[in-house]
N, C-alpha and C positions, 0 to 999 in steps of 0.2 A: 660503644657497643652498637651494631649495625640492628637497625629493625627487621626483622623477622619478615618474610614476603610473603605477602595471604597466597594460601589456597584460594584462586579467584572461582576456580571453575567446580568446588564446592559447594558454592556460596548459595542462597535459595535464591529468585527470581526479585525479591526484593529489594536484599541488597545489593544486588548488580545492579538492578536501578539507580543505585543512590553512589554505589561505592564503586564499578565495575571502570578498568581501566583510567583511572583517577591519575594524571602526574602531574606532578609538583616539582614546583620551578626549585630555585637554592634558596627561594624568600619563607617556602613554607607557606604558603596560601591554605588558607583551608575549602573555599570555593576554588572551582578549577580556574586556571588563569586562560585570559579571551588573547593568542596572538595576533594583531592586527598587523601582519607584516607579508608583502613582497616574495622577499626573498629573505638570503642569508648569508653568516660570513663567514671564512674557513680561517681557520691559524696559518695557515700554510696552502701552497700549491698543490704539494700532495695529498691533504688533506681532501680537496676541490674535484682531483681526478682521484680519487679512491671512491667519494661519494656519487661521482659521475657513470663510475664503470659499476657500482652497485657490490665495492667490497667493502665499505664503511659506512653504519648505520650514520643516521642524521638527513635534514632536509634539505634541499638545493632551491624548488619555488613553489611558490603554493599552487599554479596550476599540478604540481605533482604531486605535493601532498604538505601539510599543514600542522603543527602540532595540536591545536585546538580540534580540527577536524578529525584528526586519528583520534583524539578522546573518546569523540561521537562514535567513528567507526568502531572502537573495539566493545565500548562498549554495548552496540547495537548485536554488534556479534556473536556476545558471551549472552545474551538474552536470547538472540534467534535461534541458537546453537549449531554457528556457523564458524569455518576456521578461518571467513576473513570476510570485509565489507568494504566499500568504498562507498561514498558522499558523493550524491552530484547535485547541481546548482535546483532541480526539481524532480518530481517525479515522474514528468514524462522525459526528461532527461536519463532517469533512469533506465526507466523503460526502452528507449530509442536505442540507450547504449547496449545493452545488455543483449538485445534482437541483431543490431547489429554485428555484434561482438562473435555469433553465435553463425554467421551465413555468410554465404559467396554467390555470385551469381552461377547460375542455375540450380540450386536449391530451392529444399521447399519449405514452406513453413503450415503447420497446421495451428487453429486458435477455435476454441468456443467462440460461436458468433454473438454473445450478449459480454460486449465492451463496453468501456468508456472510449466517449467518440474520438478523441484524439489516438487512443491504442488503435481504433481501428483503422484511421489515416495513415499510421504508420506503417499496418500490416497491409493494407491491403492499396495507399496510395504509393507511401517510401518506397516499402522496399521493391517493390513491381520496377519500378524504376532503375534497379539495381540490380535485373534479371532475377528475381527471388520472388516463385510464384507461392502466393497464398490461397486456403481455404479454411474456409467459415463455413462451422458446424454448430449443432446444439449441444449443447456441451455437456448436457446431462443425459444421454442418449452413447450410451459407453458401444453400441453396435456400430455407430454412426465414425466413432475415435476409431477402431477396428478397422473399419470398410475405407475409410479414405487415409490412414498412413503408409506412406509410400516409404520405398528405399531410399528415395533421397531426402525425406523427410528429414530436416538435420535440427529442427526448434517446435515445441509447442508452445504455446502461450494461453492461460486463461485467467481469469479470476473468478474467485469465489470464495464469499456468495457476489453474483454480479451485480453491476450496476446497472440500473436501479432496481430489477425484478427480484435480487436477492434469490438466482438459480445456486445451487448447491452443487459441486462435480466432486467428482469421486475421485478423491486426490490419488489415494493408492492403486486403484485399478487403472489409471488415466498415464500413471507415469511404468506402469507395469508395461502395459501396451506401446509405450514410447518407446523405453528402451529395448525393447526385441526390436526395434529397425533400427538402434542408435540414435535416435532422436534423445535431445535434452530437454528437461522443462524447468520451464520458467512461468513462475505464479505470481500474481499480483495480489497481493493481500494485504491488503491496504482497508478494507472493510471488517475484517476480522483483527487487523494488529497483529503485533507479534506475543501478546500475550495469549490469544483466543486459539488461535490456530497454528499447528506447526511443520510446515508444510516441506521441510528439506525434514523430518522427522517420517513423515511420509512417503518418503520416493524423491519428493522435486529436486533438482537438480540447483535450480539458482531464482532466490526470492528477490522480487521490486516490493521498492515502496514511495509512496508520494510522504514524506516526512512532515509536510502540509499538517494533514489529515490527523489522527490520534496523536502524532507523537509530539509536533509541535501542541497542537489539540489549540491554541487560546487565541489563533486569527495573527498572527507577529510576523511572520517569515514563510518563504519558502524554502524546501530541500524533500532531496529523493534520496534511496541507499540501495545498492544493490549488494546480496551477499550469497556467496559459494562457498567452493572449494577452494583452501587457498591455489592448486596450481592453476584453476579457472580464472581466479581476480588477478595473478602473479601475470600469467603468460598471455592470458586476452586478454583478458578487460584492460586493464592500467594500461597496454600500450597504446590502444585507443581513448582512453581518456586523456591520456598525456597530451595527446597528437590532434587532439580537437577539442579540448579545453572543458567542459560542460562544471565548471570545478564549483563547489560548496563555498562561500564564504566563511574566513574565519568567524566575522560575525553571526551569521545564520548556526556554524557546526557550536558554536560556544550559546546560543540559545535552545537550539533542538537537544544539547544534552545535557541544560540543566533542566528541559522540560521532563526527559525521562525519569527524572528524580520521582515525577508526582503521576508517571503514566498508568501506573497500576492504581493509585487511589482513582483518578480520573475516569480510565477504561470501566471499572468496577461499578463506579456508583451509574457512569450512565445506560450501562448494560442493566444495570437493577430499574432505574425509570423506564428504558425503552422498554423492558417485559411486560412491566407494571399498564403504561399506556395501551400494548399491542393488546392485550388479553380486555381491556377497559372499551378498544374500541371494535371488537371484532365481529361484535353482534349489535352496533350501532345502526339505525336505519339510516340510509344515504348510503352506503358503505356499501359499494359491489363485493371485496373482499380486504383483507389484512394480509399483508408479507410478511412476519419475522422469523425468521428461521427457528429459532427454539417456542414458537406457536404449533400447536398439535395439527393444525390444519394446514401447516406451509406444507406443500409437494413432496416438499426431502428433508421432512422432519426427522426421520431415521436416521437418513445418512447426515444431518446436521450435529444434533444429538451425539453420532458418534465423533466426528469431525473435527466438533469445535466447541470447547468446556464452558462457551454461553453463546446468545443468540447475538449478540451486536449492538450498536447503537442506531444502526435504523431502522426504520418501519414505512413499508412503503404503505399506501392506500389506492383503493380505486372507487373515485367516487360516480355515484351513479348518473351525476347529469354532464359529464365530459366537460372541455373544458371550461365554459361559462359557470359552471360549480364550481372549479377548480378553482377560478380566477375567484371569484366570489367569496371561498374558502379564504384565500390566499390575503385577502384584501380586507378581513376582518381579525385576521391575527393580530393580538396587541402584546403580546410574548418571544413570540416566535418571529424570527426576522426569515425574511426573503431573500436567500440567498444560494446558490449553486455550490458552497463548500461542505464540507461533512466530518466530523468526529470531532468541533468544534466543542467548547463549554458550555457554548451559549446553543440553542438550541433554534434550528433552522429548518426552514423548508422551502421546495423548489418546485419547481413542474419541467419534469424529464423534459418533455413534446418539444417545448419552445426556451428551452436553455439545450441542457449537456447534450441532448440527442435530436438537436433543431434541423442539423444538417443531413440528417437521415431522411429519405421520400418516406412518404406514408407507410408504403409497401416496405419499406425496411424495418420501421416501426412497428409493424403489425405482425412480422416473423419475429420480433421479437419480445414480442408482450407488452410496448410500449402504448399503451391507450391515452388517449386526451384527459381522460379523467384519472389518470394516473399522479399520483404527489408522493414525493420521499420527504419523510422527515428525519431530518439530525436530532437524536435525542443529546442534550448538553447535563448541564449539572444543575439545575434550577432544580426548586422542592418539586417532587415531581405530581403533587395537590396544585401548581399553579401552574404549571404545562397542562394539564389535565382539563382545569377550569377555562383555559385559554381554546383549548380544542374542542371544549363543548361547547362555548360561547359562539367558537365562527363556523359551527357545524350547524349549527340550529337552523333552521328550515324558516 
C-alpha cells in the first residue's frame, strides 16, 4: 500500500519547519540525507538529453541544482509562502543575484539609503558600472519613494528594519508605489526572518536572505536564499545562477535545513530576551536612546506593530560618551562576544562606525543615523537574568 502524500501546504509553520519538503533516499532515512556529490549518472543517453533540454525531472551538477540543497529550498519556500527559492553560496550572493537578475544597462534602481555596507557597494558601486543608475533615499519618507520613481525604474531594494538603526518602511505602500511604474521589489529581511515578517505577503515581489543570520542562527556556515515567483526564479534567476556559479554547498544546504527544524524555537525565545532587555535598558542613565521596534518609543512603533508579529532580536543603543564609551562598553563585556554577525544563539555586540559601516565618510554616517556612540546588540539564547547582569556590569560608570 502506497503512503498517503501530506497536504504540505496545510501544514502550520511548525511543522514545515521540521517536516516541509523532506525526501527520502530508498534507504529510508529518517534525518534528511546530506548529498556530497558533483555531479550525476544517467541510465541511458537519452536519459542525459532529456534532463539537458529540461523534459525529465532529475539532476545534472550541482552548480544547477542539488538534492540536499532543494530540501533547503523548498522547504524555506513553503515557510516564506513563496512558489519557489534558490540557495546561493551567501547572502550577499543573494542579494548581488537577484539585483542583478532584475536590470540592464540604462535602468534604474531605487533603494532606502540605510543598508548593510556591502548592499550598498553593489547598488551604488556594481551596478553603476553596468550602466544601471541608482538612488538613495530615506526609506521611511513614503513622499521621497513617490518623488524619485522614474519610468525606468525597473528594481527597488530595502531592508527592514534596517541595519543597524532598525528604520521601519512601509512594506505595502512602498511596493504599491513601485508597481504603478513597473518597478519590482526586493526586500532584505534577514532582521526580521521569515517567521517575523512577511513581505511577498505584503506586495514585495522577490525576498533575500543572508541564511548566516537566523536561520543558520548557531555561527557554522554560510548561505543566502532568494525566493519569488516561480516564472521569476524559472526564467531569470536560475539562468544567471547557472552561468555564474554563486551555488550553496551540499554541505552548507544539509546544515541550514536541519537548522530550520529549531528556527521557530530559536527566533521566539530570543525575540522574548531582546524585548525583555530593550524595555530594562531604555531609561538607563548613559543611554542617549533604545532601537527595538516593538519599544513604544522606537519612531515606527505603529507601523512596526503592524508589520511584524514581534520586535526582533536586536537592540541597537546609543551611548552617551561616543565612541571611547563605546569601546569601553564593548571591552567590559564578559557575556556578550564582540562580534559583527547577528541572529546568532550566542549573543553579540558590535560598534556599526568602525566595522559593518567603517567605509562610509562621516557625512554618510550621519545621513544616516550612524553615530560613534551607536552599538547593536544580537540578542542570542542565554538566560536572559545573565545577558542582563552582563550589560549592567560594563554599563556602570
Amino acid at each position: 500500500m502506497s503512503k498517503r502524500i501530506p497536504d504540505t501546504a496545510a501544514w502550520r509553520p511548525a511543522t514545515k519547519l521540521v517536516r516541509g519538503a523532506t525526501r527520502r533516499s530508498g534507504f529510508g532515512e529518517t534525518s534528511e540525507a546530506m548529498f556530497i556529490t558533483s555531479g550525476y549518472v544517467y541510465d541511458d543517453a537519452e536519459t542525459a538529453e532529456a534532463r539537458f533540454k529540461g523534459e525529465a525531472e532529475g539532476f545534472v551538477y550541482s552548480r544547477f541544482g542539488n538534492p540536499t540543497v532543494a530540501m533547503f529550498e523548498e522547504r524555506l519556500a513553503l515557510i516564506e509562502g513563496a512558489e519557489a527559492c534558490r540557495g546561493t553560496a551567501s547572502g550577499m550572493a543573494a542579494v548581488t543575484a537577484a539585483m542583478l537578475s532584475l536590470v540592464k544597462a540604462g535602468d534604474h534602481v531605487l533603494a532606502s539609503r540605510a543598508l548593510f555596507g556591502s548592499c550598498n557597494y553593489v547598488l551604488t558601486v556594481l551596478l553603476p558600472r553596468f550602466g544601471v543608475q541608482s538612488t538613495l533615499i530615506d526609506g521611511t519618507d513614503l513622499k521621497a519613494w513617490e518623488r524619485e520613481l522614474r519610468p525606468n525604474t525597473r528594481a527597488v531594494f530595502l531592508e527592514t528594519p534596517s541595519n543597524p538603526t532598525l528604520d521601519i518602511i512601509d512594506l505595502e505602500a512602498v511596493t504599491t508605489l513601485a508597481h504603478k511604474v513597473g518597478a519590482r521589489v526586493v526586500v532584505d529581511n534577514v532582521f526580521a526572518s521569515p517567521l517575523l515578517q512577511r513581505p511577498l505577503a505584503l506586495g514585495a515581489d522577490i525576498v533575500v536572505y543572508s541564511a548566516t543570520k537566523h536561520i543558520d542562527g548557531q555561527g557554522r556556515c554560510l548561505g543566502g536564499a532568494i525566493l519569488g515567483s516561480k516564472k521569476y526564479v524559472t526564467e531569470e534567476l536560475t539562468p544567471l545562477l547557472r552561468n555564474t556559479g554563486p551555488s550553496m554547498s551540499p554541505f552548507n544546504g544539509w546544515v541550514l535545513l536541519k537548522a530550520l527544524e529549531t528556527l521557530s524555537l530559536r527566533v521566539n525565545q530570543m525575540c522574548g530576551n531582546a524585548r525583555t532587555i530593550a524595555a530594562r535598558l531604555s531609561d538607563r542613565p548613559g543611554i542617549g536612546r533604545v532601537l527595538y521596534p516593538h519599544l513604544e518609543s522606537h519612531p515606527q512603533y505603529a507601523l512596526a506593530r503592524r508589520q511584524m508579529s514581534a520586535g526582533g532580536s536586536v537592540i541597537t543603543l546609543d551611548l552617551s560618551g561616543g565612541k571611547p564609551a563605546v569601546f569601553r562598553f564593548l571591552n567590559r563585556l564578559r557575556l556578550f562576544d564582540i562580534s559583527n554577525n547577528l541572529g546568532d544563539a550566542k549573543s553579540l555586540a558590535t560598534h556599526p562606525a568602525t566595522t559593518t559601516h567603517q567605509r562610509l565618510s562621516d557625512a554618510e554616517r550621519a545621513e544616516l543615523g550612524i553615530t560613534n556612540g551607536m552599538v547593536r546588540l544580537s540578542i542570542g539564547l542565554e538566560d536572559v537574568e545573565d545577558l542582563s547582569d552582563d550589560l549592567a556590569q560594563a554599563l556602570k560608570v
